[in-house]
N, C-alpha and C positions, 0 to 999 in steps of 0.2 A: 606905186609899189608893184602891180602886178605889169608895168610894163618893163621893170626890174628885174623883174622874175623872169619874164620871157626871154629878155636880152641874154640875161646868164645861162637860161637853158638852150641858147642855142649858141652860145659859145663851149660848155661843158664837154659836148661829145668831139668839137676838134682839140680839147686838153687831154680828151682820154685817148687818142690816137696818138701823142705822141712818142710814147714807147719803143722801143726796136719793137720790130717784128721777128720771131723765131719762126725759123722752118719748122713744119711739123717732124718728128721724128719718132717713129714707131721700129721698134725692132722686134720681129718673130721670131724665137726660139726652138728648134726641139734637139731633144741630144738625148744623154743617159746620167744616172746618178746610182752613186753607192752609198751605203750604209750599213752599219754589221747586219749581216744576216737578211741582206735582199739589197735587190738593184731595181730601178727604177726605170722608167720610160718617161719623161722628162717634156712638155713643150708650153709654151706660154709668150705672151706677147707684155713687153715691156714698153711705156709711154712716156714720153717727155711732158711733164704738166707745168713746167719752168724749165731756166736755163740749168737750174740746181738739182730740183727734186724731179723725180721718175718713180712710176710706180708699177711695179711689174704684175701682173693677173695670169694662175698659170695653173698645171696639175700634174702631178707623178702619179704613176700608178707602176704595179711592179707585177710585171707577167709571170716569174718563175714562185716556183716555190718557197715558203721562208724558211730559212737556217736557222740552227739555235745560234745567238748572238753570241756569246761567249763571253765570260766575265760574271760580276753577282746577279745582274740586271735581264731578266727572263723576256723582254720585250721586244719584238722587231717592228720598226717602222715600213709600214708597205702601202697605202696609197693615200691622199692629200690633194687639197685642191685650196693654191692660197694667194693672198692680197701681199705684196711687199712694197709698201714705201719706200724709197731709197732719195740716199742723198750724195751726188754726183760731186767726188774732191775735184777742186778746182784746180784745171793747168790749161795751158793753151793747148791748139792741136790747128796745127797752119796747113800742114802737108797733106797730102791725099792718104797718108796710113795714118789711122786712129787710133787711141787707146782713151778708156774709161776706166774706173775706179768709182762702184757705187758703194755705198755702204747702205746696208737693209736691215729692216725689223719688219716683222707683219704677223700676221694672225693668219688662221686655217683650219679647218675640221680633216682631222687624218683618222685612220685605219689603224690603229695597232694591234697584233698578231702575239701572244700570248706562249711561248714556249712548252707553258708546264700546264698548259691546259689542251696539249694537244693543237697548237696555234688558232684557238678561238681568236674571230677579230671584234674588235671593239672599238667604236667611233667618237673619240672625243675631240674638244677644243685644244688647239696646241699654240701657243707663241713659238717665234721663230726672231734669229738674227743672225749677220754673219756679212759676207759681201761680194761681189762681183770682181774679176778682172774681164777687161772686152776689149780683143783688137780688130778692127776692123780696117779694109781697105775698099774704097769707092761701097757698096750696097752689100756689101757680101763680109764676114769674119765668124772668130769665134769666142767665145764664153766661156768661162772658168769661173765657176760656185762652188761659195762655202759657207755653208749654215750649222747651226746647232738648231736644235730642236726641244722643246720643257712641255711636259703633259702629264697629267695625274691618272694613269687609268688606273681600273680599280682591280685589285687579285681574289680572279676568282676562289681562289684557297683562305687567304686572311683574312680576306673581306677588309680590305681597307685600301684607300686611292694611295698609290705612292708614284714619289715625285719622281719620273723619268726624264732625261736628257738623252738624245741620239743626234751624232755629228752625221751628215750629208754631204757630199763634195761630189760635183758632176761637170758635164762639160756637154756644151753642148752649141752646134752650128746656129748663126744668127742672118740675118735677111733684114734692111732698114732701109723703111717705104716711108 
């Protein structure tokens, strides 16, 4: 029995090699993003963890001052630091110019910015979705993002969490090492 055992453990790890091997592929991002009522500074680095899924780790922060958002909703989204899982739509890509197509959801602790309180900020948990376009030629293209954003902060006037949404769309140069 245990010379059974040894045979199969030294045959398992040439069964676990026989996969494709992928290249590694890490893409560096920095660029800019908008949202009602502030802009963003934008960079992050996205990871191939399969040929499918990629997960992007990144952070906005918004240098100028926050506008009133405009609309019922008194809230501006102003800096964030977030996790996005994405999942890569499938097509070929033969030629030396690339293009991608991820689609993201992820989580993040953001900043929101308060209107009617004088833009007091306040740090909560936010979910996020939305997707990526990417064209790239040889190491070098660019990015085009679009996310929504869902977080509960709480007014300081009512005294109650209400449910906010804020749409994001940036763009932003990429680098893949």
């Amino acid at each position: 029995m245990l010379r059974a055992m040894l045979f199969a453990g030294l045959l398992l790890p040439g069964l676990a090699n026989a996969g494709l091997k992928r290249q590694a592929q890490n893409r560096l991002h920095v660029g800019t993003a908008w949202t009602p009522g502030s802009t963003h500074a934008v960079v992050g680095l996205d990871s191939r963890m399969s040929q499918s899924i990629f997960v992007d780790v990144g952070a906005f922060m918004s240098p100028t001052e926050p506008e009133k958002p405009g609309g019922t909703n008194a809230w501006t989204l102003r800096h964030g630091i977030y996790v996005d899982p994405g999942f890569r739509v499938p097509h070929r890509n033969k030629s030396e110019f690339k293009w991608d197509i991820i689609l993201r959801g992820g989580f993040a602790p953001v900043w929101m910015a308060d209107s009617e309180a004088q833009f007091k900020l306040q740090i909560m948990p936010a979910l996020n979705g939305g997707g990526d376009l990417m064209f790239r030629y040889k190491d070098w293209g660019i990015r085009f993002e679009a996310r929504m954003w869902y977080m509960k902060p709480i007014s300081e006037y009512q005294k109650i969490a209400i449910s906010t949404t804020k749409p994001q769309i940036g763009t932003s140069l990429l680098y893949q090492f």
